[in-house]
Every structure is written in structure tokens, then in C-alpha cells.
C-alpha positions in Angstrom: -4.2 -5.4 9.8 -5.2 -4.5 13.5 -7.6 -2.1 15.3 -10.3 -2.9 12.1 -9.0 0.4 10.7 -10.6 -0.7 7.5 -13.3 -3.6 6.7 -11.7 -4.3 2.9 -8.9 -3.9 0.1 -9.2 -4.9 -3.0 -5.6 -4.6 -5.4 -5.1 -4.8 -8.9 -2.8 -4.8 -10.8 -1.8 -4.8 -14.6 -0.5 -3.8 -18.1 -2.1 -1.2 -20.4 0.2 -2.5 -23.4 0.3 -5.7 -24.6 1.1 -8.1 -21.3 -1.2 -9.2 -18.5 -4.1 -7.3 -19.2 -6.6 -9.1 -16.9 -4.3 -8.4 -14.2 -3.3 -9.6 -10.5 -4.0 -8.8 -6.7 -2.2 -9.1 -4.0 0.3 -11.5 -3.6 0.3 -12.0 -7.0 2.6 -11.7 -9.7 2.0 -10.2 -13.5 4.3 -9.7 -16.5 5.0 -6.2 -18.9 6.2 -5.7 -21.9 9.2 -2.7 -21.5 8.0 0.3 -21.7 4.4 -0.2 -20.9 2.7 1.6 -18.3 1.2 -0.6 -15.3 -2.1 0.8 -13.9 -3.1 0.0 -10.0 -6.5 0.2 -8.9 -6.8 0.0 -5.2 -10.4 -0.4 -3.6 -11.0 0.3 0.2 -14.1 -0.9 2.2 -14.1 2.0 5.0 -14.7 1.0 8.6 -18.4 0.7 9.5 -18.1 -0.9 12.9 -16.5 -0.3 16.0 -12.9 -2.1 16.8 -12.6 -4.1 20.2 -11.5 -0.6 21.9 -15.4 0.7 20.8 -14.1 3.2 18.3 -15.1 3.2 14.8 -11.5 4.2 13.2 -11.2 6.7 10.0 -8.5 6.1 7.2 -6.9 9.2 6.8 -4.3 8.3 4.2 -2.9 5.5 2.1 0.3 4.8 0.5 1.3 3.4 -2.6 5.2 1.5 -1.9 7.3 0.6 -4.5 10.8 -0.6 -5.2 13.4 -2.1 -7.4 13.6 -6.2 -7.3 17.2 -6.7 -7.7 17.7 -10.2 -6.7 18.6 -11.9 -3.4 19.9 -9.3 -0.7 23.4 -9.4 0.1 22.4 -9.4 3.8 19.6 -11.3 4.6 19.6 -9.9 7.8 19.4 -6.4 6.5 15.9 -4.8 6.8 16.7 -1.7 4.4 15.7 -1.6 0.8 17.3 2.0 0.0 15.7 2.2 -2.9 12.0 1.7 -2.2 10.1 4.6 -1.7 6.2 6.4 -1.7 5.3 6.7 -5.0 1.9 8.3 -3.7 -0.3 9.6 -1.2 -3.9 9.2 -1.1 -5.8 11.2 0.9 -9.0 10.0 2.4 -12.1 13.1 2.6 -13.0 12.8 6.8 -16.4 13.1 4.9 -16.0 9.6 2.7 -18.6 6.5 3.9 -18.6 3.0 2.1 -16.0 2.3 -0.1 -13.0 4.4 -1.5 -11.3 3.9 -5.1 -7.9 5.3 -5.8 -5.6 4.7 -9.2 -2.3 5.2 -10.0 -0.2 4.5 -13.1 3.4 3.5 -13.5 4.4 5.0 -16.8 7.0 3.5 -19.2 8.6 0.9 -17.1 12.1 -0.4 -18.0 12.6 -2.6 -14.6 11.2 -5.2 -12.5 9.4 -3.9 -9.2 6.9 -4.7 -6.2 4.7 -3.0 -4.9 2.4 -2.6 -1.4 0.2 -0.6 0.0 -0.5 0.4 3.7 -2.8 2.6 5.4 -3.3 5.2 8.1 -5.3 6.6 10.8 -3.7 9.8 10.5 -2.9 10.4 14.3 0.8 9.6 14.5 3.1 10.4 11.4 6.5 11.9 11.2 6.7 15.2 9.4 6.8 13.6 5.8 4.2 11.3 6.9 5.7 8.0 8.2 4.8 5.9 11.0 6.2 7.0 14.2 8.3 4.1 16.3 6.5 3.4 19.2 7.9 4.8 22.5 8.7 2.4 25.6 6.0 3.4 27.6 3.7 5.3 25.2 2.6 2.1 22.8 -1.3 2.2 23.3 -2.4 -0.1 20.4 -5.8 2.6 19.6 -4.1 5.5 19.3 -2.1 5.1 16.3 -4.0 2.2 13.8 -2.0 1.4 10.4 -2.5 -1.3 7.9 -0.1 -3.2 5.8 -0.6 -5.2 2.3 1.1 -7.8 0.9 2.7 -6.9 -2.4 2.3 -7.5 -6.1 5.1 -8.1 -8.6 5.6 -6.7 -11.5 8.3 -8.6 -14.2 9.1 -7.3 -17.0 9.7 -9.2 -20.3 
């Protein structure tokens, strides 16, 4: 993460059946029973400070990513994975200070997946609320702040 578009994210991640119960957080890499639902519980320490361009950015929105693991690509060259998609938006209140809390649950999972988060200022998304490329020309770092998280894994036994 750039631009200090938040101070802190906290990820976890596990079963509400009978696997890992304590759970996992980013990076990490927990284990389900079929069928049982997965719970994620993402934490966000808001910006309190200014970044080096002397703004203090907002968090507008965050995304919960998630996909399929199918095995090794084909192409490992490729940089599509067709079937990852948002599962969920969260939507930060303009009005929120300190720290934000957001949960999601996977419900009845048959399949091995990952999942990531990333997070956005707000001031540059297409209209169903992806990241805009950068234009040649028009890329001033400030203007458009985003972060990215590592995922989590999710096997299931």
C-alpha cells in the first residue's frame, strides 16, 4: 500500500463447522470441512495522518476478492483468472474515524479458494467500480490511492 490510504488491516479468516476454528490472516492458509461456511472478519485502522503529498486520504470502499484454486495455470504468463470475481463491497461512512470492522461469510463451500482484499479512495473507478488504468500523461500518484492485500487460502478437506 501507497499514499497511506489506510494506517492498518487486520484479516481473518476461518471455519464455523468443525475445521480451523482459530483461524488465519493474511498470507495464511486454513482448512474446511465441505460444506462449512468460512467467516472473514476484516479490521481497518482509518488514516489519521497526512501522506507525503500533505493529504489525509479517506477509504471510500473495500473489496472482498475471491476465486477458484485450480492448480498451476496453463500459462504462466497469463495474468487472467476468469473466474475470480468481487464477492462484496464495503462501503466506508465519509463520517467513520478510527477503525472500521466489516464480515462476510462464505456459505456451504464445496471448493478450494483464495481470497484478498484491496481498498479505495473512491476518486477513480470504472462504472462497476474497478480501478481505472492510468493514462500516459494523467498518472498523478495522489489522485487515485488504492490498497492491495495478500491473500488467504482456503482448502477444503
Amino acid at each position: 500500500m501507497h499514499g497511506r490510504l489506510v494506517d492498518g488491516l487486520t484479516v481473518r479468516v476461518r471455519s464455523l463447522g468443525e475445521g480451523d476454528n482459530r483461524g488465519v490472516t493474511i498470507g495464511g492458509r486454513t482448512f474446511v470441512r465441505r460444506g462449512d461456511d468460512v467467516e472473514v472478519v476484516v479490521e481497518v485502522d482509518l488514516a489519521r495522518g497526512a501522506n507525503f503529498a500533505g493529504v489525509v486520504p479517506r477509504l471510500a470502499k473495500v473489496d472482498l476478492i475471491a476465486g477458484p484454486v485450480t492448480g498451476p495455470a496453463e500459462d504462466r504468463d497469463a495474468f487472467t483468472a476468469p473466474a475470480t470475481r468481487v464477492v462484496k463491497s464495503f462501503e466506508v461512512s465519509r463520517a467513520a474515524r478510527g477503525t472500521v470492522r466489516f464480515a462476510h461469510a462464505f456459505r456451504r463451500v464445496e471448493g478450494a479458494f483464495y481470497l484478498r482484499l484491496r481498498g479505495s479512495d473512491g476518486n477513480r473507478l470504472t462504472s462497476d467500480g474497478h480501478p481505472v488504468v492510468d493514462v500516459v500523461g494523467d498518472a498523478d500518484p495522489w489522485s487515485d490511492l488504492w490498497f492491495y492485500a495478500n491473500p488467504v487460502f482456503v482448502d477444503v478437506i
